[in-house]
C-alpha positions in Angstrom: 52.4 104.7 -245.3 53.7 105.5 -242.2 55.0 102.6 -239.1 53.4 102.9 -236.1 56.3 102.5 -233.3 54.9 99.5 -230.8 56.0 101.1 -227.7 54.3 104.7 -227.3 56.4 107.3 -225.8 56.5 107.3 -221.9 54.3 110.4 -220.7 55.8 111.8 -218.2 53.8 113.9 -215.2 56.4 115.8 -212.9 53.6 117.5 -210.9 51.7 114.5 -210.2 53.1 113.2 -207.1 51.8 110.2 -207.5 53.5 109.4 -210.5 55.9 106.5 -210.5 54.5 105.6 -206.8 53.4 102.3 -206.8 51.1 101.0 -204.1 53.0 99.2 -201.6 55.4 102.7 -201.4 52.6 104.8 -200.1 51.2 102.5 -197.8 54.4 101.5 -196.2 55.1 105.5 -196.4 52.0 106.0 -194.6 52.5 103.7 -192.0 56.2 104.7 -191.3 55.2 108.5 -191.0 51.6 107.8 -189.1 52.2 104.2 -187.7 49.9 101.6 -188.1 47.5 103.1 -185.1 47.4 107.0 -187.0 46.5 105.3 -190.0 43.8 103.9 -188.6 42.6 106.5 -187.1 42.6 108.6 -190.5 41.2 106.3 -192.4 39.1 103.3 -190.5 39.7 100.6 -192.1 39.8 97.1 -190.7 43.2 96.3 -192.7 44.6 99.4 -190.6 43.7 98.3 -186.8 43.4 94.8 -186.9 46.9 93.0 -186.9 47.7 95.0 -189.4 50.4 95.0 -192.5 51.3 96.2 -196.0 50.4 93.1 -197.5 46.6 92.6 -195.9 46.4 96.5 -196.7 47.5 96.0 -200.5 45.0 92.9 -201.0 42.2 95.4 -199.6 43.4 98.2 -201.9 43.3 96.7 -204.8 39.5 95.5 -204.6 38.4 98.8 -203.1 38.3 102.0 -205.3 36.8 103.8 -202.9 39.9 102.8 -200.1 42.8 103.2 -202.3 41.4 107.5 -203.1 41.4 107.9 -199.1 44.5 106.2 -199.0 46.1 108.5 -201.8 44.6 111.5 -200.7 46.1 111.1 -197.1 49.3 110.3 -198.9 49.5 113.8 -200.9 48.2 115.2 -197.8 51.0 114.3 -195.9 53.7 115.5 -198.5 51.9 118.9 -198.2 52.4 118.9 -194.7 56.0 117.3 -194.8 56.5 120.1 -197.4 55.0 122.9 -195.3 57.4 122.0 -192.9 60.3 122.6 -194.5 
């Protein structure tokens, strides 16, 4: 009979640029390379425009599927164009 190990090997994803990124990173990422005004212009959320701040943003996130893809999308959008740069 053979032990099963309790901890399953990490899986690791070194193309997935999201990997590893937690949240809070990519909005306050997307904030310091749009500011608070280009993010809400992107993406029009109330969270964004209205005295906005990483921590109203992340409460939104969390309970909105739908908020957090457009918020990851314009994330791995802008490391294209941060890549594309360089």
């Amino acid at each position: 009979m053979t032990e099963v190990s309790p901890n399953p090997p990490a899986v690791t994803q070194p193309r997935n640029p999201l990997h590893g990124m937690t949240l809070e990173a990519i909005v306050t990422a997307l904030a310091e390379g749009y500011g608070w005004d280009g993010l809400a212009e992107r993406i029009p959320l109330r969270c964004f425009s209205h005295e906005p701040s990483v921590a109203s943003s992340l409460k939104l996130l969390r309970k909105t599927p739908w908020a957090r893809d457009k918020v990851e999308s314009l994330y791995l959008f802008m490391l294209r164009e941060q890549k594309r740069r360089s």
